[in-house]
C-alpha positions in Angstrom: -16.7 19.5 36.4 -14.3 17.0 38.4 -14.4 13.7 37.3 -14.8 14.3 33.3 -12.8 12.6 31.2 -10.3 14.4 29.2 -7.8 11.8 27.9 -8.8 13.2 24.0 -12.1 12.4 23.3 -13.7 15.8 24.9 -17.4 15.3 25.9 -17.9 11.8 25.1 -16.4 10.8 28.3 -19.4 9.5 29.9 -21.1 8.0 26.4 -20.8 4.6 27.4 -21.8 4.6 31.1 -24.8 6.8 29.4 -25.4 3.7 26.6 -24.8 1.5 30.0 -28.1 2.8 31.3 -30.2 2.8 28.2 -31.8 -0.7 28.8 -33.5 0.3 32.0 -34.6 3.7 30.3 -36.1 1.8 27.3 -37.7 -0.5 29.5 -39.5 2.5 31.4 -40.5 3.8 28.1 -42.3 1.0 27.0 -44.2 0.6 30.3 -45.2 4.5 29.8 -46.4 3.0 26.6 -48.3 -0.1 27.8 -50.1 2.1 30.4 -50.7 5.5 28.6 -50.9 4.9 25.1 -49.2 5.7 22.0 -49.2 9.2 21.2 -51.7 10.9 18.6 -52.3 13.8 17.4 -51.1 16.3 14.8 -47.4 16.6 14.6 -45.9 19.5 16.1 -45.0 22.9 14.3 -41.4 23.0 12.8 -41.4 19.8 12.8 -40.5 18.0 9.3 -40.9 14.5 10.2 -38.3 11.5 8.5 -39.6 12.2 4.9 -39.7 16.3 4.7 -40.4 16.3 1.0 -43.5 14.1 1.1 
């Protein structure tokens, strides 16, 4: 585990470097979009969706 950070917030140590890299990540995922599409489709089993009582 070596460098983990343990000073009391347990595993959200590395949160921010994580939230650090989220631009570039985003960034990929909207050029995914651009070149691939949005997705369709039915939506997948299990799945209840934002509104599961609609």
């Amino acid at each position: 585990m070596g460098d983990r950070d343990t000073t009391g917030d347990g595993l959200l140590g590395g949160f921010q470097e994580f939230v650090g890299h989220r631009g570039p990540v985003e960034h990929f995922g909207r050029q995914l979009t651009l070149s691939i599409g949005e997705v369709t489709g039915a939506p997948s089993p299990g799945w209840l969706g934002p509104h599961p009582g609609k």
